[in-house]
Backbone atoms as SQL, in Angstrom:
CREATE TABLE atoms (id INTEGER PRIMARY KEY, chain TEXT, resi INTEGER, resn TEXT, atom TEXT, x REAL, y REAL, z REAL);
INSERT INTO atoms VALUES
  (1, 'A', 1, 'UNK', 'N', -21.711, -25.294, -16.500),
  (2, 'A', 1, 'UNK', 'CA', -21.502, -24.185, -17.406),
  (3, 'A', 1, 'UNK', 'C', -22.302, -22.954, -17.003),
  (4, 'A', 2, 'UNK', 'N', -23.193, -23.039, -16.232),
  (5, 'A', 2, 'UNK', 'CA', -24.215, -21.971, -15.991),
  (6, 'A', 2, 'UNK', 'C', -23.574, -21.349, -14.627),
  (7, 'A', 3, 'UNK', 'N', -22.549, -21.884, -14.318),
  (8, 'A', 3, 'UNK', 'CA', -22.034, -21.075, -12.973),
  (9, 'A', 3, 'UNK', 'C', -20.668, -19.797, -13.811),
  (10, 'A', 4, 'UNK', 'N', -20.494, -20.228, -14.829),
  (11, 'A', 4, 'UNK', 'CA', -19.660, -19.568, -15.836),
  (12, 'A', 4, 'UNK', 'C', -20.320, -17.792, -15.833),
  (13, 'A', 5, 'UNK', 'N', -21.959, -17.876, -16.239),
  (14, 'A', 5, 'UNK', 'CA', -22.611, -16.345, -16.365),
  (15, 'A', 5, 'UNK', 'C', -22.005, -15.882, -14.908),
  (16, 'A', 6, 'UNK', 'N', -22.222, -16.524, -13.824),
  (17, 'A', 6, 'UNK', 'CA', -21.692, -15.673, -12.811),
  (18, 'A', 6, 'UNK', 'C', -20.324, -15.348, -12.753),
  (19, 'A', 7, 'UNK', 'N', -19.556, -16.132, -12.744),
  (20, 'A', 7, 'UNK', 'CA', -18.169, -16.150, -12.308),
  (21, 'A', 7, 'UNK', 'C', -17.594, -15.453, -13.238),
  (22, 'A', 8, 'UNK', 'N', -17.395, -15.288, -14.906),
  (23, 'A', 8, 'UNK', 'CA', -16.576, -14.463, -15.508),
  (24, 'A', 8, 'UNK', 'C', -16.978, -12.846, -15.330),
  (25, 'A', 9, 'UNK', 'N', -18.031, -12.629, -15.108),
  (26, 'A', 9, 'UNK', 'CA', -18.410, -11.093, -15.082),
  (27, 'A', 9, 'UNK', 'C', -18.054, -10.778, -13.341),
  (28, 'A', 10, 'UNK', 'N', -18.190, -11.772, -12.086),
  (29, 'A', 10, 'UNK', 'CA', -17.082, -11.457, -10.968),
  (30, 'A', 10, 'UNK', 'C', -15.746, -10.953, -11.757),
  (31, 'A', 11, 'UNK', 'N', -14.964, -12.116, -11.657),
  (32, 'A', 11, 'UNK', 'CA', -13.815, -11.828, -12.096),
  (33, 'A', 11, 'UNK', 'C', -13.066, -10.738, -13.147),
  (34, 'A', 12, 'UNK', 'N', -14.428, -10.514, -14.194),
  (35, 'A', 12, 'UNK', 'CA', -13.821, -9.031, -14.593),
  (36, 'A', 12, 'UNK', 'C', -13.920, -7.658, -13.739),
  (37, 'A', 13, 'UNK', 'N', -15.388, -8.172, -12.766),
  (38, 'A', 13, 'UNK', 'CA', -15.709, -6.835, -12.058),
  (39, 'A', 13, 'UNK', 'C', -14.480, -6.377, -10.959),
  (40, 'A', 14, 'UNK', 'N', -14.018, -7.575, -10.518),
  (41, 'A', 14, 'UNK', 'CA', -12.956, -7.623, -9.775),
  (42, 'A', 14, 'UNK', 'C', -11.396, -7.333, -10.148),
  (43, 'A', 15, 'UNK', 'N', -11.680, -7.454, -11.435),
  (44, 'A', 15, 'UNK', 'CA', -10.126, -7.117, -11.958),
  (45, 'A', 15, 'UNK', 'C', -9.878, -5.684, -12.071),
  (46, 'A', 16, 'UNK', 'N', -11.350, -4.917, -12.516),
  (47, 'A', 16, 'UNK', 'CA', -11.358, -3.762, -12.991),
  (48, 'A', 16, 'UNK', 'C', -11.455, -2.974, -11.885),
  (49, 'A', 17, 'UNK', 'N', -11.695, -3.434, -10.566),
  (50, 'A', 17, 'UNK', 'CA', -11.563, -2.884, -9.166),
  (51, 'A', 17, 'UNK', 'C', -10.474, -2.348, -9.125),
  (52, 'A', 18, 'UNK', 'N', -9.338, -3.839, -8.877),
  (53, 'A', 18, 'UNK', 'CA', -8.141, -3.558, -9.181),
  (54, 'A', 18, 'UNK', 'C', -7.364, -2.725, -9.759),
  (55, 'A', 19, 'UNK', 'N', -7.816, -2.626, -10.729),
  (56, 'A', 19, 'UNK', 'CA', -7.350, -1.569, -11.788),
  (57, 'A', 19, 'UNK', 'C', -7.630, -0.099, -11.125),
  (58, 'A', 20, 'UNK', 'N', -8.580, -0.078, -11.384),
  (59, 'A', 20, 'UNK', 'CA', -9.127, 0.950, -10.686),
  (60, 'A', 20, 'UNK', 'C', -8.329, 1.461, -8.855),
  (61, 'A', 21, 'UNK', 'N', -8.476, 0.486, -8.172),
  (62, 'A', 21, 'UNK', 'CA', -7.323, 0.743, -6.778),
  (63, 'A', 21, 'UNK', 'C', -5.642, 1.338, -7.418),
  (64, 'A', 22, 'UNK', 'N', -5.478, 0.722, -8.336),
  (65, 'A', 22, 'UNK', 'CA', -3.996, 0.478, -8.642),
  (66, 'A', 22, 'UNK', 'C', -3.660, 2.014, -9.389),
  (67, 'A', 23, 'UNK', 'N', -4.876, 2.533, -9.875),
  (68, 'A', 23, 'UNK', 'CA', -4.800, 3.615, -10.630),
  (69, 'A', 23, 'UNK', 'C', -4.891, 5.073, -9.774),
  (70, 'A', 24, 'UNK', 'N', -5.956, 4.763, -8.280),
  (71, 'A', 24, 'UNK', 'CA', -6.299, 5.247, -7.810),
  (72, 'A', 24, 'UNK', 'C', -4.995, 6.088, -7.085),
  (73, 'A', 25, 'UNK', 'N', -3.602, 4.408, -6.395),
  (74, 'A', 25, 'UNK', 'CA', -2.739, 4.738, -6.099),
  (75, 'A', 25, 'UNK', 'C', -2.233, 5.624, -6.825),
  (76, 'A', 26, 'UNK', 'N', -1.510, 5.257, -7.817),
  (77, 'A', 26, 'UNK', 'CA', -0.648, 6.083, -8.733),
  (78, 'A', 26, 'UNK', 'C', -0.796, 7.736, -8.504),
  (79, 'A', 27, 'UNK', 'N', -2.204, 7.870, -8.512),
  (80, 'A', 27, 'UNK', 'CA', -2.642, 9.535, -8.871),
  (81, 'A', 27, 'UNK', 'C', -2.477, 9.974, -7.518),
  (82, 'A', 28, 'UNK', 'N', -2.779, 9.480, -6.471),
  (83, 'A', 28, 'UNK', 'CA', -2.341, 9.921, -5.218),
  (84, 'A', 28, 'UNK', 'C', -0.950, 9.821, -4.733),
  (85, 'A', 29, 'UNK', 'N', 0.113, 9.462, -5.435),
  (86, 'A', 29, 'UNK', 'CA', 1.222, 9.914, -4.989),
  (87, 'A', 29, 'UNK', 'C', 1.608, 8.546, -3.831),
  (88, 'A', 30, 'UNK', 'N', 1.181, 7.226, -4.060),
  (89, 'A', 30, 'UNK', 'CA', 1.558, 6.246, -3.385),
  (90, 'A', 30, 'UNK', 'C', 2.908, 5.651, -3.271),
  (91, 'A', 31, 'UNK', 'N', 3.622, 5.779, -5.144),
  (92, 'A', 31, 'UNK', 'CA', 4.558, 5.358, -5.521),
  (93, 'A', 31, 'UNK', 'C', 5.829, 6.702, -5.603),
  (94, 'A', 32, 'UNK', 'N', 5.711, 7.860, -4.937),
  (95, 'A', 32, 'UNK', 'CA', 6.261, 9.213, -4.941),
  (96, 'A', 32, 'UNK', 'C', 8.007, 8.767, -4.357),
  (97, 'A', 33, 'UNK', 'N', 7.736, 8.313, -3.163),
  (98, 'A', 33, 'UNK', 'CA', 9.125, 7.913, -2.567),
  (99, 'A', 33, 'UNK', 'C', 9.180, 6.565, -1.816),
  (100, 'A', 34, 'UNK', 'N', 9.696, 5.869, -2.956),
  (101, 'A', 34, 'UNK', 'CA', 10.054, 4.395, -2.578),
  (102, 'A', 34, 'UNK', 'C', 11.424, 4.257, -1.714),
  (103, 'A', 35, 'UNK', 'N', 12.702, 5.068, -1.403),
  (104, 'A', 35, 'UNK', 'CA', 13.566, 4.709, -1.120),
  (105, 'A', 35, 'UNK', 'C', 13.257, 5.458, 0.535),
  (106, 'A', 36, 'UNK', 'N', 12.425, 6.508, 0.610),
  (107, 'A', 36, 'UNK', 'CA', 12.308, 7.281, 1.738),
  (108, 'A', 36, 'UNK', 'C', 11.658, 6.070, 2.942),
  (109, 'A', 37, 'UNK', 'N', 10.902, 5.743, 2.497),
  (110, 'A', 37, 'UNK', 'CA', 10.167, 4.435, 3.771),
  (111, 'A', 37, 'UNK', 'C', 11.051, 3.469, 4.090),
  (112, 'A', 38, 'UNK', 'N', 11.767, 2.978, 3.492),
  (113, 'A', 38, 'UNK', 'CA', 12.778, 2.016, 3.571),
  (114, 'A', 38, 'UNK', 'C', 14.075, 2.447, 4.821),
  (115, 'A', 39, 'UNK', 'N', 14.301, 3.818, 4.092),
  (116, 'A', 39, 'UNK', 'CA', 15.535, 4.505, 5.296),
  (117, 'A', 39, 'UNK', 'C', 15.168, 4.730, 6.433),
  (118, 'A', 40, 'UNK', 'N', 13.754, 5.343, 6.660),
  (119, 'A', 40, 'UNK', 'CA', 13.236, 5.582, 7.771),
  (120, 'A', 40, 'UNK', 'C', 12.753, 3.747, 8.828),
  (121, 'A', 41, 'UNK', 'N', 12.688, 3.316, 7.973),
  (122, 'A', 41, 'UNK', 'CA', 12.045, 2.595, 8.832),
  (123, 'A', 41, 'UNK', 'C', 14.023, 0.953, 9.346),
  (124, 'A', 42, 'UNK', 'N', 15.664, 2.069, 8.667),
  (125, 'A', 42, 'UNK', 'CA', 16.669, 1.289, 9.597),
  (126, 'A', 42, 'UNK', 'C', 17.503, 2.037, 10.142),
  (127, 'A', 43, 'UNK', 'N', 16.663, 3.550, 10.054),
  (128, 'A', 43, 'UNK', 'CA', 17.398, 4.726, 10.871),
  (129, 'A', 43, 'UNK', 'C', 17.102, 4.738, 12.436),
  (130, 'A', 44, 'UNK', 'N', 18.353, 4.865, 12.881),
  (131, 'A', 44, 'UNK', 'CA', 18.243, 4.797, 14.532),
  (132, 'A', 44, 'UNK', 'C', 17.064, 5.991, 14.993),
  (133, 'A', 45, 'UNK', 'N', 16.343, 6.306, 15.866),
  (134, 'A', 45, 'UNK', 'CA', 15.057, 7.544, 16.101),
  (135, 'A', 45, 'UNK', 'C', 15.142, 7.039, 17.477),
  (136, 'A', 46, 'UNK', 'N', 16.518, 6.875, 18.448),
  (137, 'A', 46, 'UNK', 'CA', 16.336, 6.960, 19.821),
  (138, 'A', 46, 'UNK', 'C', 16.970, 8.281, 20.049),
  (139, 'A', 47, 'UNK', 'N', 16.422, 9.074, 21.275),
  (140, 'A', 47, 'UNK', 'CA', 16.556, 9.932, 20.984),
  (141, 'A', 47, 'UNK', 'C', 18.087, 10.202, 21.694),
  (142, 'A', 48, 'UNK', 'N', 18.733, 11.280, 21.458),
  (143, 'A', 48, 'UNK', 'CA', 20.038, 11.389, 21.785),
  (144, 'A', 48, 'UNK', 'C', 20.208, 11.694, 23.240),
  (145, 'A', 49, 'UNK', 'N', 19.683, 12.374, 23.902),
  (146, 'A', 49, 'UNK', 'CA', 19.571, 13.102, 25.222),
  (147, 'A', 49, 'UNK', 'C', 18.918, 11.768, 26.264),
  (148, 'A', 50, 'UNK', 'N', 19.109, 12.148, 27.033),
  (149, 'A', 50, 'UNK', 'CA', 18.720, 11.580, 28.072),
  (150, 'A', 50, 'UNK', 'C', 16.973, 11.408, 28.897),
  (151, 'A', 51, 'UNK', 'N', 16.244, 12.306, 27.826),
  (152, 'A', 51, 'UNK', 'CA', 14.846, 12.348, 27.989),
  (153, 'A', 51, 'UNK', 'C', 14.114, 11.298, 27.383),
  (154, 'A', 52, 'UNK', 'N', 14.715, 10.475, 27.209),
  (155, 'A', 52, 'UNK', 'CA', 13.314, 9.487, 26.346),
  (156, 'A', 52, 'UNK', 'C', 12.934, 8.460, 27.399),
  (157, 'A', 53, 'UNK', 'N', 12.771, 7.378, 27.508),
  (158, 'A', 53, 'UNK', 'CA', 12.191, 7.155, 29.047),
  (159, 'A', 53, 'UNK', 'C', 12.350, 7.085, 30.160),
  (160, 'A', 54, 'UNK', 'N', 11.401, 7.034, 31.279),
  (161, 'A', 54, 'UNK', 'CA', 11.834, 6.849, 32.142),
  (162, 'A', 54, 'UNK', 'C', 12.237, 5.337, 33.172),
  (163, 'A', 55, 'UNK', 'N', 13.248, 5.194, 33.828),
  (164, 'A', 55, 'UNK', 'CA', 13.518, 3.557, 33.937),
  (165, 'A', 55, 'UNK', 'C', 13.164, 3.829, 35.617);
């Protein structure tokens, strides 16, 4: 029971981290464009011309 004083005041300190990260996101604009990362990352970006490497 005495490992209890430690461990519940971790686990809140840690939750409220969380919170705190999760909040941190929000205000910085983490969650701004969810559909934009997604497109970019099954859009073709070879380039059209004949300059992209050399073989």
């Amino acid at each position: 029971m005495e490992v209890l004083v430690i461990l519940v005041p971790l686990a809140l300190a840690l939750g409220f981290a969380g919170l705190l990260g999760f909040l941190w996101s929000l205000k910085s604009g983490q969650y701004d464009d969810l559909d934009g990362a997604a497109w970019r990352a099954i859009t073709d970006d070879e380039p059209v011309s004949g300059q992209g490497r050399s073989k």
